[in-house]
N, C-alpha and C positions, 0 to 999 in steps of 0.2 A: 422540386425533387432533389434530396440532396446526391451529390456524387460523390467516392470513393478519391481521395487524392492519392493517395499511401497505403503500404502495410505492411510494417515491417516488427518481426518480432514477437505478436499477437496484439501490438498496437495498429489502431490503424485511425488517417485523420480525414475526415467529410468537410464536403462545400457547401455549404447550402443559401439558399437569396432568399431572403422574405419582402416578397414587393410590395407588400399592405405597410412597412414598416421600413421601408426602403434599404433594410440591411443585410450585408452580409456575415456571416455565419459560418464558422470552421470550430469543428467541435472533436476534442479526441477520444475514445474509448478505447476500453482493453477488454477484454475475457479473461477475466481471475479466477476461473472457474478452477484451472488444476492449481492455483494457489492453495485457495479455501477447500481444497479437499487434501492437500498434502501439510497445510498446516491443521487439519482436522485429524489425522493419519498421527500425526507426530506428537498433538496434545494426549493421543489414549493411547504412547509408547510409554508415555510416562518418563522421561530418562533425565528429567529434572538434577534429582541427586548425582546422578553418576558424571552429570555436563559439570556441578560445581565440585566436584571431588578433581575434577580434572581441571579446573581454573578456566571453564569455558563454556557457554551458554547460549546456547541461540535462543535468542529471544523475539527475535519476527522477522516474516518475510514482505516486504515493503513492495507488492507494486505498484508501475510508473503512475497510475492514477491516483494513486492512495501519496505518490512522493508528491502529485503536483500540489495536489489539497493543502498536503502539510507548507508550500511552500511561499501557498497564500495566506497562509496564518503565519507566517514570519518562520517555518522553523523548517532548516535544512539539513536534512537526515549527515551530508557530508561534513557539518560542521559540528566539532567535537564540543563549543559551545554552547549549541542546540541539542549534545545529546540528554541533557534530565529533561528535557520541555517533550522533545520526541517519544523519551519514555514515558511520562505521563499520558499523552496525546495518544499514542496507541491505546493505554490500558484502558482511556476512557472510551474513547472511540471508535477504537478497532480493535476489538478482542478478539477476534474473531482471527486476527494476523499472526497473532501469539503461537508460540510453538508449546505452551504451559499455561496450566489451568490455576488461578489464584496464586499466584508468585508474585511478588511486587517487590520490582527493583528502586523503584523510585520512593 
């Protein structure tokens, strides 16, 4: 039965033992739930035009689950490096994070 170690944030991180398998298991999840509904909110504001008229763009909101993933794939949202691989990587994989509907930066 797993147990609750943490939670902070809307992360939170479990212990869990598998004794068929002799291991243990620490696993972290989030509820993105008001992510993907306020990056759902923002794609039918439509404000695309008016963010690049202004020299400024949001273009996704990254949570911690969705940063860890990316960070097993080599690419660190904080490193300015990794930002064309990042943009790709959303568009392909998480449109869903996008604040714009068919815009491609990359």
């Amino acid at each position: 039965m797993a147990r609750l170690l943490s939670s902070e944030n809307g992360i939170e991180e479990w212990f869990d033992y598998d004794p068929i398998n002799d291991q243990m298991i620490i696993q972290t999840r989030q509820d993105v739930t008001d992510i993907l509904e306020a990056m759902n909110q923002k794609r039918k504001q439509e404000k695309w035009r008016d963010e690049v008229k202004a020299d400024w763009v949001h273009f996704a909101k990254i949570p911690a689950a969705v940063e860890m993933e990316l960070m097993q794939k080599g690419i660190d949202i904080h490193d300015r490096n990794c930002t064309q691989r990042m943009i790709r990587e959303i568009q392909s994989n998480y449109p869903y994070l996008l604040s714009h509907e068919g815009k491609r930066l990359a």
